[in-house]
Structure formats: structure tokens, C-alpha cells
C-alpha positions in Angstrom: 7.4 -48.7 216.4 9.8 -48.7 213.4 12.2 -51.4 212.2 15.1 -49.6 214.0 13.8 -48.2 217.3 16.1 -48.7 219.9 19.2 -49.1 218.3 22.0 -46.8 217.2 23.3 -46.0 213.7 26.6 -44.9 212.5 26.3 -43.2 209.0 29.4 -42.0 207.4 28.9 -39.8 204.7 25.6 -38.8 205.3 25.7 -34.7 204.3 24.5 -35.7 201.0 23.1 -38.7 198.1 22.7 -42.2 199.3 24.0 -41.4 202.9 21.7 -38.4 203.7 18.7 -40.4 202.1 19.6 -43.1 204.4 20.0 -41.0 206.9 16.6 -39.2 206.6 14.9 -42.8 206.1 16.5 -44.4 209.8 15.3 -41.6 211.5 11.8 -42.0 210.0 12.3 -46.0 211.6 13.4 -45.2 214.8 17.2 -45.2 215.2 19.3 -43.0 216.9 21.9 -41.7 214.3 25.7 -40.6 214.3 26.2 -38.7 211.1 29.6 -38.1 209.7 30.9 -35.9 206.8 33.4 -33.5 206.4 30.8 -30.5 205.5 30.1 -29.3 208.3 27.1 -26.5 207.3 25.9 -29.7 205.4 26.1 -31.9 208.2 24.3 -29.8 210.4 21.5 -29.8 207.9 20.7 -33.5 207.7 21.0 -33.5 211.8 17.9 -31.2 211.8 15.9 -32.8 209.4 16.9 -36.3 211.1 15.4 -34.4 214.2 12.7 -32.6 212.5 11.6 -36.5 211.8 11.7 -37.5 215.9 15.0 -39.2 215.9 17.9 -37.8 218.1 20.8 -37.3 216.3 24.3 -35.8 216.7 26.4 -35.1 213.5 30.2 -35.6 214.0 32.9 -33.5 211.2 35.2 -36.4 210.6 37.5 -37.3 207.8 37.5 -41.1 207.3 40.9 -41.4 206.3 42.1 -40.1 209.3 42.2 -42.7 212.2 41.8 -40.3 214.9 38.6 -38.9 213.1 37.1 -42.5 213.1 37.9 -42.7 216.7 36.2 -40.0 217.5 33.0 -41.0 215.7 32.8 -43.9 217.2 33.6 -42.6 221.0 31.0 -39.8 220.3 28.5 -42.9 219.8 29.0 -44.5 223.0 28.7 -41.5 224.9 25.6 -40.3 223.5 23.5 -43.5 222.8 25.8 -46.7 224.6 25.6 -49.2 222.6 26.0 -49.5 218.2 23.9 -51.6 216.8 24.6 -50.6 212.6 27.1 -49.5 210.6 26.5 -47.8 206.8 29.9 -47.5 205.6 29.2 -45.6 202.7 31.2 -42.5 202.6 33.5 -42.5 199.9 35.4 -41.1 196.4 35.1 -41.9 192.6 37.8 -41.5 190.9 38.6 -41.8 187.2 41.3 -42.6 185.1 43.4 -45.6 183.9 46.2 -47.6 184.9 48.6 -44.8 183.4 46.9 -42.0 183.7 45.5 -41.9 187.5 48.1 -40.1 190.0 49.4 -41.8 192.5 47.7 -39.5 194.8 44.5 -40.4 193.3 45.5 -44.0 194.1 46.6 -43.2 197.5 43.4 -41.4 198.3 40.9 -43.5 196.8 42.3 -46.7 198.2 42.7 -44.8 202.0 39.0 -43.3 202.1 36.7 -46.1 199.7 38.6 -49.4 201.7 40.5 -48.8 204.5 38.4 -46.3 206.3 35.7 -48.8 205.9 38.3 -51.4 207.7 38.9 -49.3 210.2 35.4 -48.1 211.1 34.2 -52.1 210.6 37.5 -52.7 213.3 36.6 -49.9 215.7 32.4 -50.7 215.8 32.8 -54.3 216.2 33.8 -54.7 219.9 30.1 -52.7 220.4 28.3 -54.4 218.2 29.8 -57.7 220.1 28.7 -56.1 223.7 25.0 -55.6 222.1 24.3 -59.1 221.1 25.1 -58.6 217.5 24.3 -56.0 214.8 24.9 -55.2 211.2 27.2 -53.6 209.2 26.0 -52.4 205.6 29.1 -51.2 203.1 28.5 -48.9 200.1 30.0 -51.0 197.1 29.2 -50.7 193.7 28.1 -53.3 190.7 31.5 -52.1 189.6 32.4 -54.4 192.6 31.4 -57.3 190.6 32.2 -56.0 187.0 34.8 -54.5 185.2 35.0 -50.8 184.8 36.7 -48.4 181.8 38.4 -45.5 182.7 38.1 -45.6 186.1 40.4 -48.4 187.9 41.6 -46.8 191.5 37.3 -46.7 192.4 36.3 -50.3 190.5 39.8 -51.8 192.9 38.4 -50.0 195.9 35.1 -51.4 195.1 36.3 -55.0 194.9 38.1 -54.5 197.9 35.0 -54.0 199.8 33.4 -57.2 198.4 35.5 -59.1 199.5 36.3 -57.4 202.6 32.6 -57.8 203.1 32.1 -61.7 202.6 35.2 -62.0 204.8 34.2 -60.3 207.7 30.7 -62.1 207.6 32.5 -65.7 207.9 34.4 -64.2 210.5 31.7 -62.9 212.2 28.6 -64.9 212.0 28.5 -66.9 214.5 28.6 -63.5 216.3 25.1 -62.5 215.0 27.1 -60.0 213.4 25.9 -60.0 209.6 27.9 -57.8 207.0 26.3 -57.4 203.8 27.1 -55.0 201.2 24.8 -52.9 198.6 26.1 -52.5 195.1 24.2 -49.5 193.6 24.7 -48.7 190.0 24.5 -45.0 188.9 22.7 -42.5 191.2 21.2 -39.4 190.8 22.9 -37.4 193.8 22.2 -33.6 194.0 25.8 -33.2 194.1 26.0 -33.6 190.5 24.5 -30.1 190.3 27.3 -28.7 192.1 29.2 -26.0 190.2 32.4 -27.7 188.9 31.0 -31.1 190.1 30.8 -31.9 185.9 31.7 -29.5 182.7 28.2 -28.5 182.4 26.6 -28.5 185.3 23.1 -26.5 185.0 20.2 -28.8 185.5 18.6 -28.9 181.7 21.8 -29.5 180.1 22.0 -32.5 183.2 19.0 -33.5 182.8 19.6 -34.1 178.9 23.0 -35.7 179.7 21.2 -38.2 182.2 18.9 -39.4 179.9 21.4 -40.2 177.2 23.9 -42.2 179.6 21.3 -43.7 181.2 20.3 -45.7 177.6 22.4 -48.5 178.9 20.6 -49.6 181.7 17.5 -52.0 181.3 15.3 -49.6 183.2 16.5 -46.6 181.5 17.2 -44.3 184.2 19.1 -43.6 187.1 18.4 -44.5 190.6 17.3 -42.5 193.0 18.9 -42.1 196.3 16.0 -43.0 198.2 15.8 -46.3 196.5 19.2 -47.3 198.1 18.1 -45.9 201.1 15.3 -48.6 200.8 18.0 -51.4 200.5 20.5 -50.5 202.8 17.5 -50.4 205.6 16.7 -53.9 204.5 19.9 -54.7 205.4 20.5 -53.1 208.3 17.1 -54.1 210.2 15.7 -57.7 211.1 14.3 -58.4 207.7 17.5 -59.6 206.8 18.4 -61.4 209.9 19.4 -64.1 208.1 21.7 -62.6 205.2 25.0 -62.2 205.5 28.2 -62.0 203.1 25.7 -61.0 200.5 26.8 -58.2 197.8 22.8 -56.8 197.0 23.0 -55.6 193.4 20.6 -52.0 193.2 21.6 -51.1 189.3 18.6 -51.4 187.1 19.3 -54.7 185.7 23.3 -53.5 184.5 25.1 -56.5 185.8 22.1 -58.8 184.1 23.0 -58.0 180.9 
């Protein structure tokens, strides 16, 4: 039996990084699993592998900051599996740039897809999550949640957003055996990275060199690995945290210690 048999997952952003990692991990524990991302070929993927690993699992193309799209997911849930019993909010954007120099596109987008999508997919879950006896929701945040951030204000105001939006639904919800807690990863090593265009020099030795040189600010000298996360947000999500709640779980390598 794992720590998640029997219940059902929603995991938004899970075609790649922390979400497929966490993705791949659930299924290893048990859950059934809802997978959301807007790559669909991607998608698809990480549904087999979730499979591949004994869990049943249905991916759903969905863009978050489309209300219709989170409606969707979450109806697709129900149908398949009944009742939701956790919620990863953790798709989401970074965006760079200052006060003057983001767009206000870049503003509108950030804000729609890194805080309100997680609103709304928190809003739509809840009633289900109410009907099972309680549950968890787990939000993607970021030790620039708790921190100030250079050169990159829309994602550091979207991140404090869902810290607070966090420790406020879990006084609003506790006595519902409803916990929301939030993990606060510092820089991850996602494969996404290695995307063509992702960064201005993007083949993996000339990464791999440029990883280890911004990487010398944090304690442990590296990044983390999206597994690691994984670890956390499974923490979170399952009964070893059954009494946790409003809690922002800082995963940086010591950054925020310093």
C-alpha cells in the first residue's frame, strides 16, 4: 500500500520539471492522477509512464488561465475517479524584468496563470475535497515568496500572492480537515532548460558549466533536482503531514538561511 492509495490527485503542470517528477512519484504511492498541461504530445507521455508505474491516470490539455479549462479538469476528475482528495497547484510562468521594463502583458499573464489559476483551481476542488472528509492542497511557491528578488518582480509578486493565499485558505479551511500548505523550491534543474531557445546557450556542456557557476550562491552548491521537490510536495500531500497546515516549506539549499 502506498501513502496515497485510494485517493485522487490533480496535477497541474505535470508535462515536465517538478510537476512530472511529482507526477511519476504519486503514481509510484498509489494515487490516481489527473494531469494537466498544455503540451499535449508531452502530456501523453507522463500519462504512460504514470501507468507504466500501476497508477490509472488520464491527462487533460488545459490552459490554467482559462476558467473553462479548469472546469474541465476538474469535471474530468469526478467522472473518472469520484471524489479529489489533492491538489498540486504548481503549473506556472517565470517571468523577468523590473518595475519599468516588464510589459504589461507580461504582468497580465504572470499574475493570471502563477495566482489566480491557482484561486480558481483551489475554488473549484474544494466542494470535493469537502464531500471526501478533507484533503490537501499543495501550491508551487518559491523562496522568492518569502525574499526579495532582482530583475524579476511580476514572478517574486505572483509568488507572494500564493503565500499568502496559502496561509489564508488554511485558516479558512482547517477546521474542514482541509490543510493547504505550500513548497518554496529554490532553483531547479528542469530539462526544460535544455530546450532550444529556452536560454542563449542552451547545449548541455555550456549548461552544465553555467549551472555550476550560479549555483555558488547557495550553501549546498547546486541545484535541486526535481525529484527532491517531488519528495516534499508528497510529504505534504499524504498523512505525514496531517497536522501541517498554512505552512510555506522552504526546498532551496539553505538560500533563505543566509
Amino acid at each position: 500500500m502506498g501513502k496515497l492509495s485510494g485517493k485522487t490527485a490533480i496535477i497541474t503542470g505535470a508535462t515536465s520539471g517538478i510537476g512530472k517528477a511529482t507526477a511519476l512519484l504519486f503514481a509510484v504511492e498509489g494515487a490516481n492522477l489527473i494531469l494537466t498541461g498544455r503540451r499535449t504530445e508531452l502530456g501523453k507521455t507522463v500519462e504512460k509512464e504514470c501507468r507504466n508505474r500501476g497508477a490509472s491516470a488520464v491527462f487533460v490539455q488545459a490552459d490554467h488561465t482559462r476558467a473553462e479549462d479548469c472546469e474541465s479538469v476538474v469535471q474530468v476528475a469526478t467522472q473518472q475517479f469520484g471524489n479529489i482528495h489533492i491538489l498540486f497547484n504548481n503549473a506556472g510562468i517565470v517571468t523577468k524584468g523590473g518595475a519599468e521594463s516588464v510589459t504589461e502583458q507580461d504582468w497580465h499573464n504572470t499574475l493570471a496563470l502563477n495566482v489566480t489559476a491557482v484561486w480558481r483551481m483551489s475554488r473549484l476542488v474544494l466542494p470535493h475535497l469537502r464531500a471526501a472528509g478533507g484533503g490537501a492542497i499543495v501550491n508551487n511557491g518559491s523562496d522568492w515568496a518569502v525574499v526579495g528578488a532582482r530583475d524579476a518582480l511580476p514572478y517574486a509578486v505572483s509568488k507572494g500572492a500564493v503565500a499568502q493565499l496559502t496561509r489564508s485558505m488554511a485558516l479558512d479551511h482547517a477546521h474542514e480537515n482541509i490543510r493547504v500548505n505550500a513548497v518554496c523550491p529554490g532553483d531547479t534543474f528542469v530539462e526544460r532548460w535544455l530546450e532550444k531557445g529556452y536560454f542563449e546557450h542552451s547545449d548541455p556542456v555550456t549548461m552544465e558549466a553555467a549551472m555550476q557557476e550560479s549555483a555558488a550562491y547557495i550553501p549546498m552548491k547546486r541545484f535541486a533536482r526535481p525529484e527532491e521537490i517531488a519528495r516534499v510536495v508528497l510529504f505534504l500531500a499524504s498523512d505525514d503531514s496531517s497536522f501541517v497546515t498554512g505552512h510555506l516549506l522552504l526546498t532551496d539549499g539553505g538560500n533563505t538561511a543566509q
